[in-house]
N, C-alpha and C positions, 0 to 999 in steps of 0.2 A: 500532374494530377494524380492523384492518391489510387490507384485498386479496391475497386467495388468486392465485395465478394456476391456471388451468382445468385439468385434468387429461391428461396427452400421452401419447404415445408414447414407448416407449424408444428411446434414441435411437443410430444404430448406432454400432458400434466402430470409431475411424481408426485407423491405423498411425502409432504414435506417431514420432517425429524426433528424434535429437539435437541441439539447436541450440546453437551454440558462435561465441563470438566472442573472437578471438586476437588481443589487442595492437592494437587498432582505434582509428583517431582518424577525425574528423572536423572538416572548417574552412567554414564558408560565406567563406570570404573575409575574413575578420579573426581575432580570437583563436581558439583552437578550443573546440566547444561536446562533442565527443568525445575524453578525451586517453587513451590508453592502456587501454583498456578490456578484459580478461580475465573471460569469464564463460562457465562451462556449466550449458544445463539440460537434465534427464534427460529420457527420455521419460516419456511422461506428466505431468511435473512441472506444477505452477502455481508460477510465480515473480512476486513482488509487487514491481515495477521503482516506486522510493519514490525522493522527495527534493524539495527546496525550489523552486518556478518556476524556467525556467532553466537547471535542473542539464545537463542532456541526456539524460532521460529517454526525449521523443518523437524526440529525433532517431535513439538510437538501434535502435528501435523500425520508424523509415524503412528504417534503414540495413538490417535483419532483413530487412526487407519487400521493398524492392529499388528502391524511392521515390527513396534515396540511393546514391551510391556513396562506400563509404570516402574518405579522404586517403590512410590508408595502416592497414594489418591484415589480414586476413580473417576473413568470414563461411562458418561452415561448418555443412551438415546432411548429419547421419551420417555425417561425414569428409571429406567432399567440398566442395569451395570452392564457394559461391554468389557470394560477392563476394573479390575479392581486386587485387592489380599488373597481374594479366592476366589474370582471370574476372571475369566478370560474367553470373550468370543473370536474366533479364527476371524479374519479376515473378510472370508468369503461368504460370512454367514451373517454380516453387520448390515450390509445394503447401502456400501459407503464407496463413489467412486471417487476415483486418485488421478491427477494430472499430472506427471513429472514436469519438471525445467528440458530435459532433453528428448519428452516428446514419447519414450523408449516404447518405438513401433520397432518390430520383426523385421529385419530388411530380407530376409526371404520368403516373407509373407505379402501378399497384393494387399491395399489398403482395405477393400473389405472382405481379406481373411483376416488383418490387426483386428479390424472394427468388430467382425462373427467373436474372436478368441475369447471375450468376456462372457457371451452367453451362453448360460449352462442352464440345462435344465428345458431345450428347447430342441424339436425336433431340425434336423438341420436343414430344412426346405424354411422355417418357420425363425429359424437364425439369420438365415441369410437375406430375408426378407426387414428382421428389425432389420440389420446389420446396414442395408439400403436404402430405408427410411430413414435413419442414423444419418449417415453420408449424405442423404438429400437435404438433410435439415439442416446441414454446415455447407450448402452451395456445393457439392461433390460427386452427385450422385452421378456423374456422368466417367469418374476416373477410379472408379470399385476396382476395375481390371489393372491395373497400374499398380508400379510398387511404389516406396516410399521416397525413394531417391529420384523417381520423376519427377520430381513437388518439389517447388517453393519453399522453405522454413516455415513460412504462413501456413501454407494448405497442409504442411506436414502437422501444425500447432491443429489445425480442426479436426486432423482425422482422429489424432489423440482426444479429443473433445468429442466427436462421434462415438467415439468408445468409449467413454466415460461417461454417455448420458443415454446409450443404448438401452443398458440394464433399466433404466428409468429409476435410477436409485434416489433416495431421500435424504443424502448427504453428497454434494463432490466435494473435495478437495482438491486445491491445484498449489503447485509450488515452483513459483517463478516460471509462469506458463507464459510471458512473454518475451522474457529479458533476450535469447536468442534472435529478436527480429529488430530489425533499421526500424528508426523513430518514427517515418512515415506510415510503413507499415502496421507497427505494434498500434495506431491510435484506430486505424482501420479492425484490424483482429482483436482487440478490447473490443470497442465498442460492439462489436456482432455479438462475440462472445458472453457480453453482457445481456445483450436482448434474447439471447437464448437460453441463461440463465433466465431470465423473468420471467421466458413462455412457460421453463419447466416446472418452476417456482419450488425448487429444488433450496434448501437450505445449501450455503456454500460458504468456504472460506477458504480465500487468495492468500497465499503468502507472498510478499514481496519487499524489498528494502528499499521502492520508489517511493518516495511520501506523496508527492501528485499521482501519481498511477491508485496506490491507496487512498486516497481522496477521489477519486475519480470511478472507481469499480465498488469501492463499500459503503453500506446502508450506515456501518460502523465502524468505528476501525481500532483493535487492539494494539498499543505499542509496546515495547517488549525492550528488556534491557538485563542484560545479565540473568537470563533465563525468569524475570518475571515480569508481568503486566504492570506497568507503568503507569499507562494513560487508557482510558476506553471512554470512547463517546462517539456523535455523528462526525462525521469532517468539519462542519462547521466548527462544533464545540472544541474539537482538539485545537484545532487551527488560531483559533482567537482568544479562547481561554485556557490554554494548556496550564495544567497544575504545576509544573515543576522546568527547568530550564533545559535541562536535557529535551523535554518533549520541544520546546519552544525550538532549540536551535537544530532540531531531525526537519521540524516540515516548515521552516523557513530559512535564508541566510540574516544572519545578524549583525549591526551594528553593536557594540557593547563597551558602556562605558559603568565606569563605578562613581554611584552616585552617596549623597548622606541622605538620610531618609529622618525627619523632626512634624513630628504630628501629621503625619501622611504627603508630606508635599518633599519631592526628594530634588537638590540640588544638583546641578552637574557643571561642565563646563557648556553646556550647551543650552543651558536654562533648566527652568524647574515644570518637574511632571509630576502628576499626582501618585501616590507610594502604594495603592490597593490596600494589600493587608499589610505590609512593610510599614510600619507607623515610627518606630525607634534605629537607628544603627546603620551599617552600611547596606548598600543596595544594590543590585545589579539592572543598570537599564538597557532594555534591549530594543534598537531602534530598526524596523523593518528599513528595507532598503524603498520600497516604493513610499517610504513615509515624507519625502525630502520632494521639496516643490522651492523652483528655481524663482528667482526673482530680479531685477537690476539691481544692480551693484548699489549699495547705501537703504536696500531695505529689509528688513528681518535680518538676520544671523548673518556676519560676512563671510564669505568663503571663495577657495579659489581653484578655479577646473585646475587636477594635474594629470589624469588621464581621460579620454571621452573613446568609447568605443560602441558602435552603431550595432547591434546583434538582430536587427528587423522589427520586432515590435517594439522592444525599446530601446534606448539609449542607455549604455551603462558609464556611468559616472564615477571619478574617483575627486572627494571634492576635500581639501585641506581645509582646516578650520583652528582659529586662537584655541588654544587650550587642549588641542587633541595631539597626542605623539603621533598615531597614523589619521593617515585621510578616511573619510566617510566613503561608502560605497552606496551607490545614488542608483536608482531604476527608476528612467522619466520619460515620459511614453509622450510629452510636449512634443512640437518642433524644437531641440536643443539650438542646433545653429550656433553652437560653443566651440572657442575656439581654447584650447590647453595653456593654462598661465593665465585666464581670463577673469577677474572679480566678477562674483555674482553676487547675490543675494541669496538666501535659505531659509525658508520656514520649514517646519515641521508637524505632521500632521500627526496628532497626542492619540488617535484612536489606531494607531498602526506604532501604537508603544508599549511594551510588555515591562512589568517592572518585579523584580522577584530577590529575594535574602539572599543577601550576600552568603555563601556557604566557606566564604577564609576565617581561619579562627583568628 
């Protein structure tokens, strides 16, 4: 059974920020790892900043924070330039908190002297007091006197999260704030850290390269591909209407076959699907894996188990079929009850089918 985390305080309310980034690049010095970058998030908003190692995810994310300064664009909250040709606001004077990936508390600091070190500007009776309401509101208030290496990876991930929502700033930013913890855990410290995102009603944005975790933590979610935004919509929309085939095969695994596509109706060896916008020329059809629905041998599409492997919620399937070089990879959450070498039957279910322009010349 999974780890509750302890019971906290509500946690107060910031004044959420516009953050807005207008035509922003960035170069370390060779190619650039930010090219043209347009992106708003509302206040309040959680935006799920996604894409492949590399993309420029974290850089842009510096660049938020004040870590970086542009090549060339600007960085604005609430319309006001933080970074630009001739602004540049420090860091500490933005009201933007930062979550590392590695959490980076002081290990010769007790967790609430990490969680005090961001308050500035506050008598230290009056520090140490947020700094405890802080920790009580990520379930902790009870291990302030403890350093960081007494803790769990988990409880280590909040106290970084106490500290970053202490100031009660109007941007956080976090950057692969779970990837460190076991699956079990991480869906546990999401989800809290989510609801305390929503008490604070803090504008935020997650970096991470999970496509369900960003589905899961954002309102929206930016994808990112060679340093530019790709795709931006809710989860839903990226998920089921992704514009281009890259986004398609980031937040799903794919079947893919090359189809001919003649007044919208695109042929395959597996029958014919409708072409979207593809109306002339070759095609690429992309078949989810949960699209494939088993049946007895001699009805829909023939095919035949050559691998079946049981993973808990569903059955995963490797199902050969006439006209395919490799086998289909099947997700079938039935009773299978299949045995390997065994004829089925296969239908396919056309709304769990993406179809998009072949890009071979």
């Amino acid at each position: 059974m999974a780890s509750r985390i302890a019971p906290r305080s509500p946690t107060p309310v910031s004044i959420a920020a516009h953050l807005a980034f207008d035509d922003v690049h960035h170069s370390y010095g060779g190619p650039e790892s930010v090219r043209g970058v347009t992106l708003a998030v509302d206040p309040g908003e959680v935006v799920s900043l996604v894409g492949p190692s590399g993309c420029g995810k974290s850089t842009l994310l510096r660049l938020a924070a004040g870590l970086e300064r542009p090549s060339a664009g600007r960085v604005l909250l609430n319309g006001l330039v933080i970074a630009g040709p001739s602004e540049f606001v420090p860091p500490e004077k933005r009201g933007i908190g930062l979550m590392f990936q590695d959490h980076a508390l002081f290990p010769h600091m007790t967790n609430l002297e990490n969680v005090r070190f961001g308050l500035r500007g506050f008598t230290r009776a009056e520090a140490e007091r947020q700094a405890l309401l802080a920790l009580d509101r990520v379930g902790l208030g009870t291990r302030g006197g403890e350093f960081p290496h007494m803790l769990s990876g988990g409880e280590q991930q909040r106290v970084a999260l106490a500290r970053a929502i202490a100031p009660r700033p109007a941007v956080i930013l976090m950057d692969e704030p779970f990837s460190g913890l076991d699956s079990r855990l991480r869906d546990v410290v999401r989800s809290e850290t989510l609801a305390i995102l929503r008490e604070a009603r803090a504008t935020c944005v997650i970096v991470t390269h999970d496509a369900e975790e960003a589905m899961r933590m954002g309102d929206r979610i930016a994808l990112m591909n060679h340093g530019r935004i790709v795709e931006f919509g809710d989860p839903e929309m990226v998920y089921r209407r992704p514009e281009s085939l890259f986004a398609a095969r980031f937040f799903c695994e794919m079947n893919e076959l090359i189809g001919w596509a003649h007044r919208g109706q695109i042929e395959t060896p597996l029958g014919t699907f409708t072409g979207g916008e593809v109306k002339e020329g070759e095609a690429v059809v992309c078949i989810r894996p949960q699209a494939f629905r088993l049946r007895p041998a001699g009805e829909g599409l023939p095919g035949r188990i050559v691998a079946h492997r049981f993973v808990g919620e569903v059955d995963l399937l490797e199902i050969a079929m006439p006209g395919l070089d490799e086998p289909v990879l099947a997700r079938v959450r039935e009773d299978v009850n299949r045995k390997d070498g065994e004829d089925v039957g296969v239908e396919i279910d056309p709304s769990e089918v993406l179809v998009f322009a072949s890009s071979r010349p």
